[in-house]
C-alpha positions, 0 to 999 in steps of 0.5 A: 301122158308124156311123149318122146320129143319137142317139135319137128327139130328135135323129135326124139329123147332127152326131148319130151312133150306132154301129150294132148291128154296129159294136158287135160289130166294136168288140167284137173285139180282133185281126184287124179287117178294117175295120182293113187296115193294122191287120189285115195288121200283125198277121196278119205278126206272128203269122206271120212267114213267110206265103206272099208269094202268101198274103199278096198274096191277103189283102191283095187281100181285106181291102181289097176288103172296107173298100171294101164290095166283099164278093163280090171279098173272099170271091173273093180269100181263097178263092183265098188258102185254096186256096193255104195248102191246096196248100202242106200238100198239098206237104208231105204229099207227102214225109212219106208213108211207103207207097210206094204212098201216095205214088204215089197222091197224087203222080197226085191231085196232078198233077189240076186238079181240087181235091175229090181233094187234099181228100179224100186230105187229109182221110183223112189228117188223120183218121188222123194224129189217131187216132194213140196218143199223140194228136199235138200238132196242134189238136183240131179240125183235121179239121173245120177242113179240112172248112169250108175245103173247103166254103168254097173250093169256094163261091168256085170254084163259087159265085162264081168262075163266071157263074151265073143268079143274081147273086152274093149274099155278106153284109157279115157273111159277109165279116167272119167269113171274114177273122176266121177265116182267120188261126186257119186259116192257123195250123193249117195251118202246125202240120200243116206242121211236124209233116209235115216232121218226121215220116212219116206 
């Protein structure tokens, strides 16, 4: 964010100048991830009853991130997404109302594999929000479920296993995740509640 001098006069130390990105992470007025103790303050503020297994995840990550370890960042918040994504899965589970649905997703959930929870989600999700009158539930929560998927699938496939290549994850790509993950974790607790108080 900062680097060595101040104009073309004066290009080496003591002088110093904040570098075109720390202009934008000093631009931001919440959730900083160059801030950890700042950033986790906040994220336990505005969600007061975080998951403790969420919770220990993000933290992993954002401190992962100040140290500039970008790929260990991303790894650890997919798995703290992932967790959040199975905690809405639980509470659908009860709030279904056909029998048959819920027989159907109880089997998908037993499954190692992810992309079946996801997709049954997902349909869910989209006809909860076709509903008349439309739910209280953020606009875009379908889309938002269709980015968290992209992005666990990329930390378990990408990144969570050995490839040829090397992992490559930007310092940038790092900062807009754990920019984002609050807003998802919010919308996720939204769609909670309206699950445990409704059937759907």
């Amino acid at each position: 964010m900062l680097a060595p001098g101040f104009n073309l006069a004066n290009p080496n130390l003591p002088f110093f100048h904040l570098t075109d990105y720390g202009k934008n992470v000093s631009a931001e007025e919440k959730f900083i991830p160059h801030d950890p103790d700042g950033y986790l303050r906040r994220f336990k503020a505005e969600i007061p009853n975080a998951d403790a297994t969420v919770t220990a995840y993000l933290q992993e990550s954002i401190e992962c991130f100040a140290r500039g370890n970008h790929i260990a960042s991303v790894v650890m918040l997919g798995i703290a997404a992932e967790r959040v994504f199975l905690l809405v899965s639980e509470k659908m589970l009860p709030a279904l109302a056909d029998p048959n649905e819920q027989k159907k997703f109880q089997a998908i959930m037993e499954l190692m594999a992810l992309k079946p929870k996801l997709d049954f989600v997902a349909s869910k999700i989209a006809q909860i929000m076709s509903k008349k009158p439309r739910p209280n539930l953020p606009d875009n929560l379908n889309i938002a479920v269709s980015v968290i998927y992209d992005f666990i699938r990329m930390q378990r496939n990408d990144l969570g296993h050995a490839q040829a290549t090397p992992p490559d994850v930007s310092r940038e790509d790092a900062f807009v995740n754990l920019r984002i993950f609050p807003t998802y974790y919010k919308m996720a607790e939204q769609l909670s509640a309206y699950l445990g108080a409704n059937r759907v």
